[in-house]
C-alpha positions in Angstrom: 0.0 0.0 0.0 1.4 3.2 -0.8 2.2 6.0 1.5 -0.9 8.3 0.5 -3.1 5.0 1.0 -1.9 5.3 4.8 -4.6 5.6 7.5 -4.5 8.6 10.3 -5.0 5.6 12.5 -6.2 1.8 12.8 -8.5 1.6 15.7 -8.7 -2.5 17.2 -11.9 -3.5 18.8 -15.1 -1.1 18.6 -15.8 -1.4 22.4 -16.3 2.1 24.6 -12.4 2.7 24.1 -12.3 2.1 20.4 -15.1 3.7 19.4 -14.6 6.8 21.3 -11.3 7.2 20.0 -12.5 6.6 16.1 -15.4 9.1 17.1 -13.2 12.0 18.4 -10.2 11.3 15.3 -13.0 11.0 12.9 -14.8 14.5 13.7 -11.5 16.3 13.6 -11.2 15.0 9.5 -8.9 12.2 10.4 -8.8 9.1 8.4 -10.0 6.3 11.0 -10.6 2.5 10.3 -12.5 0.6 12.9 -11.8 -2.8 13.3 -13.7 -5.5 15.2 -14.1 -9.4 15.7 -17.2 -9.6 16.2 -20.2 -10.1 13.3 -21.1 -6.4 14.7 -19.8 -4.1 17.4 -20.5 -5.6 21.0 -21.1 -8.9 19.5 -18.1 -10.3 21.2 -17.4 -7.3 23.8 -18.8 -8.1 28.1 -19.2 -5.8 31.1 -21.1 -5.5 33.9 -23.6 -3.5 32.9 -23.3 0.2 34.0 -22.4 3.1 31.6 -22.0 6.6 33.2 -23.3 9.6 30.7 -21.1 12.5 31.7 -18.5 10.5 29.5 -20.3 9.6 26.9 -21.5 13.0 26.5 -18.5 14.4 26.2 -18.1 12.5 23.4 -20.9 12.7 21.3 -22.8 16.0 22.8 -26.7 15.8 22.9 -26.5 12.9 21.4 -26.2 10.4 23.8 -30.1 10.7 24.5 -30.8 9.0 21.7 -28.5 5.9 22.8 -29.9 2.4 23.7 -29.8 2.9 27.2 -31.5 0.5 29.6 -32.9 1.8 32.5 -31.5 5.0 35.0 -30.1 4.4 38.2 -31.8 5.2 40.8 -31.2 3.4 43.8 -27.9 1.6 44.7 -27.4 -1.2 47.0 -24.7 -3.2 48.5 -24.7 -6.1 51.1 -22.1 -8.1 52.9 -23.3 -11.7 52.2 -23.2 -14.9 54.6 -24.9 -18.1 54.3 -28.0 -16.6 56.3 -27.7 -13.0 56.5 -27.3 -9.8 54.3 -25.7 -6.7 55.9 -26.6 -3.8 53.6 -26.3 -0.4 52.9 -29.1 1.2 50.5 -29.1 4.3 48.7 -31.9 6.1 47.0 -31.1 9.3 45.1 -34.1 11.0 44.0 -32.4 13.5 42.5 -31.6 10.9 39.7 -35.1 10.8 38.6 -34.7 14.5 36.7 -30.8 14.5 36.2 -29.3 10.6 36.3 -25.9 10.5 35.8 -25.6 6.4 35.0 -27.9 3.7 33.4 -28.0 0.0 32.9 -26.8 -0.8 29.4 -26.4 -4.1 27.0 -23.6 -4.1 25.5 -25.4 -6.0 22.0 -27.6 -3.0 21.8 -25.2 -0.4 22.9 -22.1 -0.8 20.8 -23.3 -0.5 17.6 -25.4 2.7 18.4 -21.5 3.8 19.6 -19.6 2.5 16.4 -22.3 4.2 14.3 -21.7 7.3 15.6 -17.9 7.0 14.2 -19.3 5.9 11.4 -21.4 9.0 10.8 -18.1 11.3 11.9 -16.5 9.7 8.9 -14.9 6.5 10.3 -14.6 3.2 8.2 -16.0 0.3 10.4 -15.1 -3.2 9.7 -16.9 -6.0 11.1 -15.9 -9.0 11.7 -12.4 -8.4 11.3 -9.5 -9.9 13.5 -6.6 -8.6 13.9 -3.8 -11.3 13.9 -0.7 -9.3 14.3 0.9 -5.4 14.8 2.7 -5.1 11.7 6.4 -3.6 12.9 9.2 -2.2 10.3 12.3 -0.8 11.7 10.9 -0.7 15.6 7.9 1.1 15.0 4.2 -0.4 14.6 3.3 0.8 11.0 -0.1 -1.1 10.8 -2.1 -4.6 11.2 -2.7 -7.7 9.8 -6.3 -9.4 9.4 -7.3 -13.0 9.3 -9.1 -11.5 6.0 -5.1 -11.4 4.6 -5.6 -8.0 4.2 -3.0 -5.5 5.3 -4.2 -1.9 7.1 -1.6 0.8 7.5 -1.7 3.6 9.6 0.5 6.8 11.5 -0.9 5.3 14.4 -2.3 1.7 15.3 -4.7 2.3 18.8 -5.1 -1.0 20.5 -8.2 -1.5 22.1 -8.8 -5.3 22.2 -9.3 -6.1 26.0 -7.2 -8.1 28.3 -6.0 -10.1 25.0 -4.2 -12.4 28.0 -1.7 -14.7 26.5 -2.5 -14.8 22.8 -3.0 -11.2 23.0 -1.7 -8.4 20.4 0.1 -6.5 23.1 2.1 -9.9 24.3 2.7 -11.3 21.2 4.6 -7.8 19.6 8.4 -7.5 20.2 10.1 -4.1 19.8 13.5 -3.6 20.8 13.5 -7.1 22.4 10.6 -6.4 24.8 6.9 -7.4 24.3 4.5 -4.3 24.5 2.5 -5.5 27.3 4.4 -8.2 30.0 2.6 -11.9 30.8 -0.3 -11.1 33.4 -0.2 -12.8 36.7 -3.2 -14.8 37.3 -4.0 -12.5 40.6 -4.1 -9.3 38.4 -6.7 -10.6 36.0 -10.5 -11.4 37.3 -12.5 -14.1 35.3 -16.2 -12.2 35.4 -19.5 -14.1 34.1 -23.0 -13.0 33.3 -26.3 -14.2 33.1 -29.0 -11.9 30.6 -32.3 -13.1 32.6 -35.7 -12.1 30.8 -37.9 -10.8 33.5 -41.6 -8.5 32.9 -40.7 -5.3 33.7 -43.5 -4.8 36.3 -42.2 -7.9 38.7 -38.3 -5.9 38.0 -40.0 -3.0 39.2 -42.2 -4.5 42.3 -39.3 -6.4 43.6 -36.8 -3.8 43.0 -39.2 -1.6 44.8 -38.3 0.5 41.4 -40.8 3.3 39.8 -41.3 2.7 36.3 -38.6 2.9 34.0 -36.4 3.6 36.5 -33.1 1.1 37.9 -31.6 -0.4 40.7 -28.2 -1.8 41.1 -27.0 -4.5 44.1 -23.2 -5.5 44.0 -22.6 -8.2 46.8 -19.6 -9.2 48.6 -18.4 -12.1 51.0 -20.6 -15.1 51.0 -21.8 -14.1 47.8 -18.2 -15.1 46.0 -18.0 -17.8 48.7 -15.3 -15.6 50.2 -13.4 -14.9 47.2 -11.6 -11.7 46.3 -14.5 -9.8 44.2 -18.0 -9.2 43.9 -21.2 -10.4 42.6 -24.7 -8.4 41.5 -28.1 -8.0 40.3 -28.8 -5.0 37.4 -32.1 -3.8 36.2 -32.9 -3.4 32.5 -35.8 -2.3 30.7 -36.9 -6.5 31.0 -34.0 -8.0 31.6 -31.9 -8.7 34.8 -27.9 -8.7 34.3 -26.9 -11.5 36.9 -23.0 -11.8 37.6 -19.9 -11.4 39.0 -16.6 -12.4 39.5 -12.8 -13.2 41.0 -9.1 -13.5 40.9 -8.4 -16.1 38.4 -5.7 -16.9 41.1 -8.2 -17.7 43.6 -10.3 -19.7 41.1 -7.3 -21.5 40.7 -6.5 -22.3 44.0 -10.2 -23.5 45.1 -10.6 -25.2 42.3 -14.2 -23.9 41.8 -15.4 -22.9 38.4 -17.3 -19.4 37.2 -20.2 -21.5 37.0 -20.1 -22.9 40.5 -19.9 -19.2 41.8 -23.0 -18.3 39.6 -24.7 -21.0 40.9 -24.0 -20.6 44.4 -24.9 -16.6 44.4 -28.6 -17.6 42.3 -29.2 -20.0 45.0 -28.9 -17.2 48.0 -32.0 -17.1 50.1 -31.8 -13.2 50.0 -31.5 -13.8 46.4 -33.6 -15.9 45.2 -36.3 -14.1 45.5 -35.0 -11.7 43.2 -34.7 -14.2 39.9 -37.9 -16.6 40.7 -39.4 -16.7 37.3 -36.3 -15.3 35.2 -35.4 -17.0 31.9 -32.1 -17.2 31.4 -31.5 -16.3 27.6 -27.7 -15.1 27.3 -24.7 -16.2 29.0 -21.5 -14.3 29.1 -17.6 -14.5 30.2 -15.1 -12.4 30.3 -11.7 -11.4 31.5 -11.2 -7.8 33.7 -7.9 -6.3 34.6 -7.7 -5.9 38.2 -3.6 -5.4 37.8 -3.8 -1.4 39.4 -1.6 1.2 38.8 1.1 -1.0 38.8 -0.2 -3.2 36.1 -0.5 -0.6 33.5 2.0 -0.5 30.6 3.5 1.8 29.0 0.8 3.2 27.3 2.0 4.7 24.3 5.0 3.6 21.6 6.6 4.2 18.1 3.4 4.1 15.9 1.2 3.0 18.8 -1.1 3.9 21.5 -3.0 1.1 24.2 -6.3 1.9 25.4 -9.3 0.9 28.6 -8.7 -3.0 29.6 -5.9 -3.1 27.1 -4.1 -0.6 29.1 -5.1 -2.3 32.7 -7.5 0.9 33.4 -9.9 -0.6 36.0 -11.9 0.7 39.2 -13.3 -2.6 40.5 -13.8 -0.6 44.3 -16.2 1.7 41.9 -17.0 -0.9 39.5 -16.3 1.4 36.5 -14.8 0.4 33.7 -16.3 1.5 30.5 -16.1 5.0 31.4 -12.0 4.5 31.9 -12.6 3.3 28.3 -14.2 6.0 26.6 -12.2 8.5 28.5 -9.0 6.5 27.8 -10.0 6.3 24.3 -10.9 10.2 23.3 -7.9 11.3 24.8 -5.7 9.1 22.4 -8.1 10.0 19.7 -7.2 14.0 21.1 -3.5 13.1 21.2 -3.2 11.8 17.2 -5.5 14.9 16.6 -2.4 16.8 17.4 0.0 14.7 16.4 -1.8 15.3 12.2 -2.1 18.5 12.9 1.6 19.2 13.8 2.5 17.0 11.3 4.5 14.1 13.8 4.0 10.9 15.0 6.8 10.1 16.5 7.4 8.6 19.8 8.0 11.3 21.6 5.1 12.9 20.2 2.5 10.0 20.9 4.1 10.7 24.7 1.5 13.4 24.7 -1.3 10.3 25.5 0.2 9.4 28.3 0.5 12.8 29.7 -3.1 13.5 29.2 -3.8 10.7 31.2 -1.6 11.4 34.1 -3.4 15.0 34.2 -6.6 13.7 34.3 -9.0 11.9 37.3 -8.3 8.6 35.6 -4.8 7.9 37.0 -6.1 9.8 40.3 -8.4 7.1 40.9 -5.9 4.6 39.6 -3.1 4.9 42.4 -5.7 5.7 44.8 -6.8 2.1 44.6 -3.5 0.7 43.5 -3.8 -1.3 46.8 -7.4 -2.1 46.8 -7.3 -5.8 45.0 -4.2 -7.0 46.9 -5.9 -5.6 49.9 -9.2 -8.4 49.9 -6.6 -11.0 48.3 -4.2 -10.8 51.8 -7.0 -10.3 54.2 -9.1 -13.0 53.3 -11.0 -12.8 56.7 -12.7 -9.1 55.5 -14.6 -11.5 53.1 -15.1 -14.3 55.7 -14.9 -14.1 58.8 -15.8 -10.0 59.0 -19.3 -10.5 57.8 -19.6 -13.3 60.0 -18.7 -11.7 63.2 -21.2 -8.6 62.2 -23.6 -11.0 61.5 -23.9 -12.9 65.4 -23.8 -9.4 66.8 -26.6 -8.0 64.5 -28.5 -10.9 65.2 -28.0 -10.7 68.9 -29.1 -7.3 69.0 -32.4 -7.2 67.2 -33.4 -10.5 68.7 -36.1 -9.8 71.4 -35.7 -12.9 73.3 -36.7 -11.6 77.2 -32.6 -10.8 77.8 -31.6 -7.0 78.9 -30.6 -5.0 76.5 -27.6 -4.4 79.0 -27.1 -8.2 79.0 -27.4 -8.1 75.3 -24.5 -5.8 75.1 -22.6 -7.6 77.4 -23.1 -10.7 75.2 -21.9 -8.5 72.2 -18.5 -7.6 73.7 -17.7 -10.7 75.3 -18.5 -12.5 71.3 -16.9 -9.7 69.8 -13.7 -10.0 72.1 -13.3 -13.8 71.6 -13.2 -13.5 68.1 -10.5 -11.3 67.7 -12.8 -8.8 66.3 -10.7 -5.6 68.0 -7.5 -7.2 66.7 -9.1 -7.5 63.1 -10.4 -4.3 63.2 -6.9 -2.9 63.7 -5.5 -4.7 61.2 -7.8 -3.6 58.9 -7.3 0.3 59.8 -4.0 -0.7 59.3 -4.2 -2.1 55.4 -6.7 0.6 54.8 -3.8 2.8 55.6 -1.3 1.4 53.9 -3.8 2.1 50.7 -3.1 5.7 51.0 
């Protein structure tokens, strides 16, 4: 292909990161290809189901009203889970009713709303489409190579494929004797799965305690991943629920359980059961989630490349968020090759720009704010365990109106609380939570 036949830029994968960045190149006059693997955007692409607007409108302006968008969240819930007992927190914003700020989404419905957008700025989308290979010449990536046998060449190749782990892109390329992205470690990657359960929307909404139209999200921890580092939940859609969850693949591993058995075990909670009597179950998912930190991310940037959202190892599992570190991830490369065609130079140092633009902005705040937060559950094992457990005999003890004084009661509460080490774990928990700082 001859120089003037050269992209601005190869995008790979048309998830929130790759089409965000084809949609901000594309509207600046950039010539952007869009690759995916899938038959169509989001065919192939997983998450847990929330997508925050602010960042999607900054993307594509008024626009994002008229996305696919599931239902607003209104209320937010999380309980610590053991085999008889959930300890929650519940949180109701009204205020979300006239200005909500996230929504339940489908990814099948979502994504290729989102790729056609950078298809309307000008973008060339290709389905179905996998990338086998970053095409390097003289240390520098220069463009791609499709099981279609076609070569696609580019200033600039974005990589936006995921965790890719093992046969990835990013592991398999070699530039000055070092692969672009190290070998994960089993305890920096999560295995995540998902049920898509059909539900009438009126039952979602009478046992959600839910208004019409409007969403609820419950994230669950402890018993719910039989102790496991991670979490499981329960998301409203329009008339679907998105049942799911996840952990360390290091700790699957170890146990020896499967993502299935965890599913299984989390469906067949008394305090969640009655959530999913009657649900269908017509879609079921995996997936892979970076839970690496700040530590885990690369080096985001290259000659003739950029990395982008789970590609990059930009995750927030503390805040579940991960497609909007993918969209933000991705315009701000898309913003960094904008200037780099503008000033006529893609050079390394130039690309450097991306990685800069990240540093400056709230997504590697959050990063090295929770650096420590994975390897925090995975060492301390008992916040998962024995924690909810301990909270659980006192609760009980204290609402159970049984004839004992309530003096007696709290007597009964110390004395438990004392003989199971409860002051001594709460210490050491201050302690870790400390060290997060």
């Amino acid at each position: 292909m001859a120089d003037e036949e050269k992209f601005d830029a190869v995008v790979v994968g048309a998830g929130p990161a790759g089409s965000a960045a084809a949609i901000t190149m594309a509207k600046a006059g950039l010539q952007v290809a869009l690759l995916e693997r899938g038959a169509k955007p989001g065919a192939k692409n997983v998450m847990g189901g929330i997508l925050y607007n602010h960042f999607l409108e900054e993307i594509v302006g008024e626009d994002w009203k008229q996305a696919p968008l599931e239902r607003p969240i209104i209320e937010e819930r999380r309980w610590m889970m053991t085999p008889e007992a959930a300890i929650g927190i519940d949180y109701k914003n009204l205020r979300n009713r006239t200005k909500p700020h996230s929504y339940s989404v489908l990814r099948a419905r979502f994504d290729p709303w989102f790729a056609e957008q950078a298809e309307k700025a000008g973008a060339m989308v290709v389905p179905e489409t996998v990338v086998e290979r970053l095409i390097t010449k003289n240390g520098r990536v220069v463009g791609v190579g499709t099981g279609r046998g076609d070569d696609l060449y580019a200033e600039v190749t974005i990589v936006c494929e995921g965790i890719g782990l093992g046969t990835g892109l990013l592991e398999k390329t070699v530039i000055d004797g070092k692969p672009l992205r190290r070998k994960l470690r089993p305890n920096e990657v999560a295995m995540a799965v998902k049920e898509i359960m059909q539900l009438d929307p009126g039952l979602i909404e009478e046992r959600f305690n839910c208004e019409s139209g409007e969403g609820c999200t419950l994230e669950c921890f402890g018993d719910s991943t039989m102790g496991m580092s991670g979490f499981m939940f329960i998301y409203t859609n329009q008339d679907t629920l998105s049942v799911g969850g996840g952990a360390l693949l290091s700790e699957f591993n170890k146990t020896l359980r499967t993502p299935n058995d965890l599913m299984e075990h989390f469906k067949k909670h008394p305090a969640i059961k009655p959530f999913l009597r009657g649900a269908e179950t017509v879609e079921y998912l995996a997936h892979l989630i970076p839970e690496g930190g700040y530590r885990g991310i690369p080096k985001v940037y290259g000659p003739g490349y950029l990395i982008c959202g789970d590609a990059a190892m930009l995750s927030n599992p503390v805040h579940r968020e991960g497609s909007n570190l993918a969209m933000e991830s991705g315009r701000l490369a898309g913003l960094t090759v904008v200037h780099a065609k503008e000033v006529g130079d893609f050079s390394e140092r130039r690309l450097a720009e991306y990685r800069g633009r990240l540093d400056h902005s709230w997504i590697m705040a959050d990063m090295k704010k929770y650096d420590k937060a994975v390897p925090l559950l995975e060492h301390n094992p008992q916040m998962l365990t024995k924690y909810p457990q301990v909270a659980d005999r006192a609760l009980d003890e204290f609402f159970r109106v049984d004839g004992t004084s309530k003096w007696d009661k709290q007597k009964n509460i110390v004395k438990m609380i004392r003989k199971e080490g409860a002051i001594r774990m709460g210490w050491d928990t201050v302690k870790a939570l400390w060290a997060m700082k």
